[in-house]
N, CA, C and O atoms as a printed pandas DataFrame, in Angstrom:
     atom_number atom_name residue_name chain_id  residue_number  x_coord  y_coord  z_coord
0              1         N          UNK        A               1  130.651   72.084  -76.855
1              2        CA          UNK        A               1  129.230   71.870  -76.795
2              3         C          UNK        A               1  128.890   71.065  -75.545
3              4         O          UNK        A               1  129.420   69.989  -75.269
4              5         N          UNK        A               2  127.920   71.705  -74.778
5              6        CA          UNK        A               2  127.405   70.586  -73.833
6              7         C          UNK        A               2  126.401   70.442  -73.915
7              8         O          UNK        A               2  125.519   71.208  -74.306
8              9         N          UNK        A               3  126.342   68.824  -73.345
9             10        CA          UNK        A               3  125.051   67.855  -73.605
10            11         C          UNK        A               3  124.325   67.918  -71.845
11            12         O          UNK        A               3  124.911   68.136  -70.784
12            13         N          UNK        A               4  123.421   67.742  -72.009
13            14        CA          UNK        A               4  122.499   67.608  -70.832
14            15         C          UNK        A               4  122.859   66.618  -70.264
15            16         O          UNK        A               4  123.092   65.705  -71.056
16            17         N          UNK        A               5  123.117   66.212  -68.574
17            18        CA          UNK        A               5  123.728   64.953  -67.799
18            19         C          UNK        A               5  122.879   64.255  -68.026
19            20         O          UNK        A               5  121.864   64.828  -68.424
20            21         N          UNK        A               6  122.803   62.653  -67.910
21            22        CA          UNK        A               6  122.371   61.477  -68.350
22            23         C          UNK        A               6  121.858   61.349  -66.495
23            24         O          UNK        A               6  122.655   61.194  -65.570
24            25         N          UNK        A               7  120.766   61.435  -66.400
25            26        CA          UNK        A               7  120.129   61.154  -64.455
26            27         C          UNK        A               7  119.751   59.690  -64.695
27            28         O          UNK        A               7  119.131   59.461  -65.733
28            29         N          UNK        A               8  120.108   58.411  -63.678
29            30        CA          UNK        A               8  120.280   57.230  -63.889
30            31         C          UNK        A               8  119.969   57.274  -62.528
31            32         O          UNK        A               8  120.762   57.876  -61.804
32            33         N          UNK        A               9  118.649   56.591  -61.862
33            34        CA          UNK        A               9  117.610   56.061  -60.702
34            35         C          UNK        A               9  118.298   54.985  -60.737
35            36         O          UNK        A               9  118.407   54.198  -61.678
36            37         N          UNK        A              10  118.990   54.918  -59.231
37            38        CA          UNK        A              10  119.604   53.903  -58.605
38            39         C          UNK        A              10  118.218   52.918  -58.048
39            40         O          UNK        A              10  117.078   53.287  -57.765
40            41         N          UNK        A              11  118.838   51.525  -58.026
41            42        CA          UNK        A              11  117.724   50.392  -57.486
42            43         C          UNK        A              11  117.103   50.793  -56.221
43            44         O          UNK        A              11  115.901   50.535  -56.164
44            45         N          UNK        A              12  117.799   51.563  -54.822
45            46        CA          UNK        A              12  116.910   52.307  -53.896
46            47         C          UNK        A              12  116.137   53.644  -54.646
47            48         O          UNK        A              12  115.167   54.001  -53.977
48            49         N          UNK        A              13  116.257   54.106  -55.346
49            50        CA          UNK        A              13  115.924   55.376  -55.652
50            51         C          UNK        A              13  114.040   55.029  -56.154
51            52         O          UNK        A              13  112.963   55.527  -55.826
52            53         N          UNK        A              14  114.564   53.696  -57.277
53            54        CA          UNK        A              14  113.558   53.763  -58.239
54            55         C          UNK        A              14  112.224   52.779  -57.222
55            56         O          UNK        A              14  111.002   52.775  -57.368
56            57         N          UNK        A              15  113.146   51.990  -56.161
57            58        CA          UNK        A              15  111.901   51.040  -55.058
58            59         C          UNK        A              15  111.428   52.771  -54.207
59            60         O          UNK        A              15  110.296   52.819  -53.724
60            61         N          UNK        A              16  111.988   53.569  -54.134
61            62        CA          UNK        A              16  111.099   54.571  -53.314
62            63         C          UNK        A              16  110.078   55.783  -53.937
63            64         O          UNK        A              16  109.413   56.661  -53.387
64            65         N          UNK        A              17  110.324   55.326  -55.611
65            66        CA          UNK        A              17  109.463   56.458  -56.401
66            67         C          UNK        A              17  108.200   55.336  -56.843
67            68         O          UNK        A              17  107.100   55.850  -57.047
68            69         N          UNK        A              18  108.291   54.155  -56.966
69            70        CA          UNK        A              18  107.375   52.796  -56.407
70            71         C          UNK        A              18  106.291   53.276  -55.276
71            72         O          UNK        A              18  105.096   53.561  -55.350
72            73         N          UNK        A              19  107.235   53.242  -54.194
73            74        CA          UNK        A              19  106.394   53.458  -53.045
74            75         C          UNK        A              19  105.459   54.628  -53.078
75            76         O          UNK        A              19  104.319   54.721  -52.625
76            77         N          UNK        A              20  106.389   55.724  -53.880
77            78        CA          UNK        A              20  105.490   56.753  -53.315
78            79         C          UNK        A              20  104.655   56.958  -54.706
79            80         O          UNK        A              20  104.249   58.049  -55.107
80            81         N          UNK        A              21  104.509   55.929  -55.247
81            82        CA          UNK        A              21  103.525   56.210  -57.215
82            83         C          UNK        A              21  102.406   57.329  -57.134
83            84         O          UNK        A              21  102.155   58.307  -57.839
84            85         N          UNK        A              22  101.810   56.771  -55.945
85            86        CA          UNK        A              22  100.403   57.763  -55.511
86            87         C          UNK        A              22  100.880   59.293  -55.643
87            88         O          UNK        A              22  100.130   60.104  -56.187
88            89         N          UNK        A              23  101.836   59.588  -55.260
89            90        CA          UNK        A              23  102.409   61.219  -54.899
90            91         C          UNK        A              23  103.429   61.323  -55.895
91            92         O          UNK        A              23  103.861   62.475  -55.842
92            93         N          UNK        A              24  103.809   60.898  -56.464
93            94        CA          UNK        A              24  105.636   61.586  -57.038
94            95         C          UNK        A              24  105.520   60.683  -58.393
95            96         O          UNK        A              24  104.960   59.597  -58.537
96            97         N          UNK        A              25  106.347   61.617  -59.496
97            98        CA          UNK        A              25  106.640   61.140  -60.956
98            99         C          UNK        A              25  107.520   61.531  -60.702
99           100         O          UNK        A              25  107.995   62.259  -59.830
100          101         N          UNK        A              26  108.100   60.493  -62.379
101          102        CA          UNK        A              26  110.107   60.703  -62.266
102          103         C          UNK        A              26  109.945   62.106  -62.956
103          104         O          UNK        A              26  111.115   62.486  -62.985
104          105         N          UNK        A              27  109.384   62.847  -63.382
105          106        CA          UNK        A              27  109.339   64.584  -64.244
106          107         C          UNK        A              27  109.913   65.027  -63.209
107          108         O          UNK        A              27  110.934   65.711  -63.287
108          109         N          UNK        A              28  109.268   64.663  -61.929
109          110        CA          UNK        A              28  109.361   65.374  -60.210
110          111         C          UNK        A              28  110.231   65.590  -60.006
111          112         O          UNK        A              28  110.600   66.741  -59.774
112          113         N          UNK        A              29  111.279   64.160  -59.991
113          114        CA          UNK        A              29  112.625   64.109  -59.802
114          115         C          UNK        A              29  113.700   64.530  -60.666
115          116         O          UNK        A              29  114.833   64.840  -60.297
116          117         N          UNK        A              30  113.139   64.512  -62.160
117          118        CA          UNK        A              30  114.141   65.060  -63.025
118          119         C          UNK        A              30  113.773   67.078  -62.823
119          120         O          UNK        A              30  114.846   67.672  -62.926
120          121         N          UNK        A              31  112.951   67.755  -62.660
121          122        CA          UNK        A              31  112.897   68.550  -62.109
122          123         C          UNK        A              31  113.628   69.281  -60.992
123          124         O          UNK        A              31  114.114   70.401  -60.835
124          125         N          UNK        A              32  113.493   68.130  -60.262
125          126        CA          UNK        A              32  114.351   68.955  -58.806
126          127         C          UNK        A              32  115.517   68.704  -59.016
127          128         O          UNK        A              32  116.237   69.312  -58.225
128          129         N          UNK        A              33  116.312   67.799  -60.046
129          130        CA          UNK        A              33  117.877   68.017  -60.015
130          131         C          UNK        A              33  118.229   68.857  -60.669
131          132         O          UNK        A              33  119.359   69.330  -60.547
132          133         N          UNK        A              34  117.030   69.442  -61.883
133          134        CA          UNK        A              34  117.379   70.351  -62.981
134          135         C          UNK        A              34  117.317   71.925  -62.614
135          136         O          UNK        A              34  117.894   72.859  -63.171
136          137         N          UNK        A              35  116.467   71.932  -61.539
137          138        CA          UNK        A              35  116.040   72.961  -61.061
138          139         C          UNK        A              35  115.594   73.197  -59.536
139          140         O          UNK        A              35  114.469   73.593  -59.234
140          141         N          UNK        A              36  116.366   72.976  -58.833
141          142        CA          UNK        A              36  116.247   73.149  -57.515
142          143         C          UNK        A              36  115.574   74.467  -56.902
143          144         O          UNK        A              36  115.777   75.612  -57.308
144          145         N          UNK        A              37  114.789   74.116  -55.916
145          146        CA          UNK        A              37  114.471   75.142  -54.952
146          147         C          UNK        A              37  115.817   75.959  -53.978
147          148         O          UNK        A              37  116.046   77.140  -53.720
148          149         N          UNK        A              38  116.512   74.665  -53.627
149          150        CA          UNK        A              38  117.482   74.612  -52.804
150          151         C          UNK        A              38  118.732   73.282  -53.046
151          152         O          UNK        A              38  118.413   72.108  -53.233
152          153         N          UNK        A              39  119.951   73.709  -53.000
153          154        CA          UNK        A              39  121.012   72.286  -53.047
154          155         C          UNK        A              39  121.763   72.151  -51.503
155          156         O          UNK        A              39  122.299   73.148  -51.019
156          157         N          UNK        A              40  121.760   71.430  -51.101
157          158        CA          UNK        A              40  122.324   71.241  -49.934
158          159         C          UNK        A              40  123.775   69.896  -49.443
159          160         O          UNK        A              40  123.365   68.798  -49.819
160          161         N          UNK        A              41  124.736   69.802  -48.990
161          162        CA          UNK        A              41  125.567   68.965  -49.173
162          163         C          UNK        A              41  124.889   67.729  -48.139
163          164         O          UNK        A              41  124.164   67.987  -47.178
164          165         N          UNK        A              42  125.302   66.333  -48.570
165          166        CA          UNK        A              42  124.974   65.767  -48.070
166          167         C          UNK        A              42  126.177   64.543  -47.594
167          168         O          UNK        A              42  127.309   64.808  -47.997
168          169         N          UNK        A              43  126.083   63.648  -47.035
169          170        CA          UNK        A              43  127.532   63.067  -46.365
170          171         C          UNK        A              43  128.094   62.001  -47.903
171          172         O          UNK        A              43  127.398   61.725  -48.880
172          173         N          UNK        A              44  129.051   61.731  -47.731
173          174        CA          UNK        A              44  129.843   60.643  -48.879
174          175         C          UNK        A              44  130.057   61.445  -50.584
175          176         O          UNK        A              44  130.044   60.921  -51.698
176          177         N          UNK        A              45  130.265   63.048  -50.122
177          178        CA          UNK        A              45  129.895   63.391  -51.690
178          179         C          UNK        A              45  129.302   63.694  -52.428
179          180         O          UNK        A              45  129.390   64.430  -53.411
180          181         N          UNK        A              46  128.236   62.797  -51.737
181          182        CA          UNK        A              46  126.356   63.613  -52.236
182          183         C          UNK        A              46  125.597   65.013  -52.045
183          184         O          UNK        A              46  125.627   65.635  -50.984
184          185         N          UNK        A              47  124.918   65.435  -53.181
185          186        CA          UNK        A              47  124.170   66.784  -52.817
186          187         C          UNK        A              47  122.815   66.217  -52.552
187          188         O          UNK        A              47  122.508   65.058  -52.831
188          189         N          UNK        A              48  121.869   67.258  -51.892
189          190        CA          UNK        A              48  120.460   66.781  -51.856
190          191         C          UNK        A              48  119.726   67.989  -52.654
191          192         O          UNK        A              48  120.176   69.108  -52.406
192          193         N          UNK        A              49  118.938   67.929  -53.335
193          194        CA          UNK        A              49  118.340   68.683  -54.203
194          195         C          UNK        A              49  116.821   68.812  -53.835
195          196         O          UNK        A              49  116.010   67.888  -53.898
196          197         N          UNK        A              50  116.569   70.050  -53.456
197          198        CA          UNK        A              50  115.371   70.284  -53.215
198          199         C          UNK        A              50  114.158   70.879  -53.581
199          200         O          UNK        A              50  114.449   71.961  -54.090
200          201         N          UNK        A              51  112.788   70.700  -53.578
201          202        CA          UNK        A              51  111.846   71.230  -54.745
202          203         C          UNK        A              51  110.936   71.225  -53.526
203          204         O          UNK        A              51  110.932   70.384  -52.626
204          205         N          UNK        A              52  110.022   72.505  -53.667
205          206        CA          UNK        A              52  108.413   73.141  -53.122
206          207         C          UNK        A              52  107.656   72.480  -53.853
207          208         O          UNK        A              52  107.736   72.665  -55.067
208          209         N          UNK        A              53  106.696   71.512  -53.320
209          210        CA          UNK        A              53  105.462   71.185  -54.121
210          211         C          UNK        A              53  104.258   72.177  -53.351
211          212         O          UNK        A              53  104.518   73.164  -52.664
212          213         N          UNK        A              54  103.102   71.731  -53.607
213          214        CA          UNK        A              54  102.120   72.635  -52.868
214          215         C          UNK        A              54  102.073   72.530  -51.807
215          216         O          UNK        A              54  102.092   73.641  -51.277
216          217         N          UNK        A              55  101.969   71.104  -50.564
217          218        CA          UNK        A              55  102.011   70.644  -49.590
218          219         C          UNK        A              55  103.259   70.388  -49.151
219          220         O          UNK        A              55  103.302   70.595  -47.938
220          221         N          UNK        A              56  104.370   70.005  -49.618
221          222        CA          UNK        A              56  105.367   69.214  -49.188
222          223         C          UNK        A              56  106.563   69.866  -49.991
223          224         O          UNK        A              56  106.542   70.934  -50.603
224          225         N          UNK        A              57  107.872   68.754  -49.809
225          226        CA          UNK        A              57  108.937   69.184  -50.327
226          227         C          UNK        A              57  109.940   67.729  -51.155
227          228         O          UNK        A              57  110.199   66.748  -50.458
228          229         N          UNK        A              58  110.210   67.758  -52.016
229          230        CA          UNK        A              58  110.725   66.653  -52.729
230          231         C          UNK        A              58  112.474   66.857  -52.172
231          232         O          UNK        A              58  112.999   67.963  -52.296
232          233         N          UNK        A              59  113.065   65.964  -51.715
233          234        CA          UNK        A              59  114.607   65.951  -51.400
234          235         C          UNK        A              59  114.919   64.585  -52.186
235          236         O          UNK        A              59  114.749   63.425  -51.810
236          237         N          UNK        A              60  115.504   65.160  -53.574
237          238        CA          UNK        A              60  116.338   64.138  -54.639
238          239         C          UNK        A              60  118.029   63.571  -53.943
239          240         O          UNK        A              60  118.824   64.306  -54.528
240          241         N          UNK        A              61  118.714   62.780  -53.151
241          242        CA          UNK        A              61  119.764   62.694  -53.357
242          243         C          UNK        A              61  120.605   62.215  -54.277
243          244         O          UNK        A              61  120.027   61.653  -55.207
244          245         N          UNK        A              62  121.788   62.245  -54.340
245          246        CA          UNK        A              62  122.565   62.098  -55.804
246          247         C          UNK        A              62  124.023   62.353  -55.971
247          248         O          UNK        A              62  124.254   63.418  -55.398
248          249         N          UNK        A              63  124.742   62.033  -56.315
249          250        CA          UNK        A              63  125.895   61.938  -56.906
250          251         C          UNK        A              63  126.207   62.361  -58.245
251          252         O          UNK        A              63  125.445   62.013  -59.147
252          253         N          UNK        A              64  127.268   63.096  -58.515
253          254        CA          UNK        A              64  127.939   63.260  -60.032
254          255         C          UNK        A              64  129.289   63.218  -60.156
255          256         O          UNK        A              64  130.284   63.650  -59.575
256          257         N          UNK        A              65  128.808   62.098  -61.758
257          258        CA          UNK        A              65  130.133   62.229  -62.178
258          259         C          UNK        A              65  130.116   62.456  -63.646
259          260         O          UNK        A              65  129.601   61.816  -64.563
260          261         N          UNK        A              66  130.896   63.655  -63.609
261          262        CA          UNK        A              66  130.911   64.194  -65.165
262          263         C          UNK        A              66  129.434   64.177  -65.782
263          264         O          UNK        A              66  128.521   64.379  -64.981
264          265         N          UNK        A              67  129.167   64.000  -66.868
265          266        CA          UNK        A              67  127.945   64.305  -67.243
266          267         C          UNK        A              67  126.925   63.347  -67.067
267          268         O          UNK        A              67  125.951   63.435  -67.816
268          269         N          UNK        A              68  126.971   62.147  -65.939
269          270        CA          UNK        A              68  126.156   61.289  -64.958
270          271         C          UNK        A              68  125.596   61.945  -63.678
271          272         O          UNK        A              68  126.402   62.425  -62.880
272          273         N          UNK        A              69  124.309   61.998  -63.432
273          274        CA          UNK        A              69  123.648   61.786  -61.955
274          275         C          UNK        A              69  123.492   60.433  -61.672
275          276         O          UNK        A              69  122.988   59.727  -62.546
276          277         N          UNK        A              70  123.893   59.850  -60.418
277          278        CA          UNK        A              70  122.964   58.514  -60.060
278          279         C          UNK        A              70  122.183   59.282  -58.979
279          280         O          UNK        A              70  122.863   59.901  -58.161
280          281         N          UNK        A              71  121.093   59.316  -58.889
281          282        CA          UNK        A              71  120.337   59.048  -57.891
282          283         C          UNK        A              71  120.582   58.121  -56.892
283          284         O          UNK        A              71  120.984   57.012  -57.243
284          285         N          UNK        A              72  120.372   58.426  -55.368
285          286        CA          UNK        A              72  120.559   57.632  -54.757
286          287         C          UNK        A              72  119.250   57.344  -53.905
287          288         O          UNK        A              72  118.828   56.193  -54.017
288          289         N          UNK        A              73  118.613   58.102  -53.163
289          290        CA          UNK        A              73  117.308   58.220  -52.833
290          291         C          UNK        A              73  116.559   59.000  -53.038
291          292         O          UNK        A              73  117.024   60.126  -53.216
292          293         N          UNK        A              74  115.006   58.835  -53.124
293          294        CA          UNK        A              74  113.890   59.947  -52.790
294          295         C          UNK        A              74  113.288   60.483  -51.495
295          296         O          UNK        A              74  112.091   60.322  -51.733
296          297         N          UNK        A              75  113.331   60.815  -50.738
297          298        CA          UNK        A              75  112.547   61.158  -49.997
298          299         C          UNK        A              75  111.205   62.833  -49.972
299          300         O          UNK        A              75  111.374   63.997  -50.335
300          301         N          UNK        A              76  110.041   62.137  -49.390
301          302        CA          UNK        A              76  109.178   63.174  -49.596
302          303         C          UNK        A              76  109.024   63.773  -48.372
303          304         O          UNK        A              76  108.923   62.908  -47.501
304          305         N          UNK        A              77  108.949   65.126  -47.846
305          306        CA          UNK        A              77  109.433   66.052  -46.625
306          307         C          UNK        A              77  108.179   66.860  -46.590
307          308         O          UNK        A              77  107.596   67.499  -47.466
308          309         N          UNK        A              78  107.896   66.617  -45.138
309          310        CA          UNK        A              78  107.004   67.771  -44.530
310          311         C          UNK        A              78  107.156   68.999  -44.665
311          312         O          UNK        A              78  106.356   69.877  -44.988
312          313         N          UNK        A              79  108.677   69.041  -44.291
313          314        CA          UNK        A              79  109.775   70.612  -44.298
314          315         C          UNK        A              79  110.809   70.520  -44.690
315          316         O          UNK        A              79  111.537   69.535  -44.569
316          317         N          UNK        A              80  111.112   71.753  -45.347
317          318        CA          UNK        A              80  112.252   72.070  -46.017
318          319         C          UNK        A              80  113.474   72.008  -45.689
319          320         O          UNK        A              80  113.777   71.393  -44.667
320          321         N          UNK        A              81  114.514   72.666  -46.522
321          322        CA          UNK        A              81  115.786   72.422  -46.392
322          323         C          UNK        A              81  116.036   73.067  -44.863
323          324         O          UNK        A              81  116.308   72.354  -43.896
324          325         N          UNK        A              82  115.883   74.716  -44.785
325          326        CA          UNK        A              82  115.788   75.864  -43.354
326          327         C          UNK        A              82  115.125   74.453  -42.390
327          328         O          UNK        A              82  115.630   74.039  -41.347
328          329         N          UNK        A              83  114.282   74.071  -42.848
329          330        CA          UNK        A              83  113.560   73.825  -41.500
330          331         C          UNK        A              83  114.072   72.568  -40.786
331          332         O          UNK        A              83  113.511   72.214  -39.749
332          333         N          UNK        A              84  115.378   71.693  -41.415
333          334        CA          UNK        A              84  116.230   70.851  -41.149
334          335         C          UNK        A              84  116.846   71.004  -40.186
335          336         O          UNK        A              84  116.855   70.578  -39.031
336          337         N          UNK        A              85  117.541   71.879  -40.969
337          338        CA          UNK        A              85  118.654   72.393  -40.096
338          339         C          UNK        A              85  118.376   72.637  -38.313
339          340         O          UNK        A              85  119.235   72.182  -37.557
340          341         N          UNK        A              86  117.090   73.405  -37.682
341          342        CA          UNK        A              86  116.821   73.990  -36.796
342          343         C          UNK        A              86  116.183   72.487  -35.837
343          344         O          UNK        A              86  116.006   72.607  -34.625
344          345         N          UNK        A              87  115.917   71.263  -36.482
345          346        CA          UNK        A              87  115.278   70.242  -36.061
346          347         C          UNK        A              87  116.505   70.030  -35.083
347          348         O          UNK        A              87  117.630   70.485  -35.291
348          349         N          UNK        A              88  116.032   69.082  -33.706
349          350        CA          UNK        A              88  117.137   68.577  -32.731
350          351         C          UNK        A              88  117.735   67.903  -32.967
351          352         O          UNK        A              88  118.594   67.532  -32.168
């Protein structure tokens, strides 16, 4: 039987979903790890998890272990995952 991972907002994670209160709920973030637009690798192990809002783009980073996410940051994106990549 499996249980749904336990997502646990690291102390940077949860000061940048603070910052951004006006724009972003934690649904947002439990969303984009549950259901990504896009997953992308990120350095130390980490994936970045990505979600289309209407305007913008939510990039969840994060770590797993076994049936744990920590969150590590939020960031909110002009452009997407493609449009990273092609930046200088």
């Amino acid at each position: 039987m499996q249980t749904d991972p336990i997502i646990i907002l690291g102390r940077y994670a949860k000061n940048k979903l603070r910052r951004y209160r006006d724009r972003l709920v934690e649904a947002e973030i439990t969303a984009a790890i549950e259901h990504p637009d896009e997953v992308t690798p990120s350095e130390k192990g980490r994936s970045n998890a990505w979600k289309q809002r209407e305007t913008d783009w939510i990039r969840v980073t994060y770590r797993t272990h076994g049936n744990r996410i920590d969150v590590v940051t939020i960031t909110l994106k002009d452009r997407g995952p493609r449009d990273e990549e092609r930046t200088p």
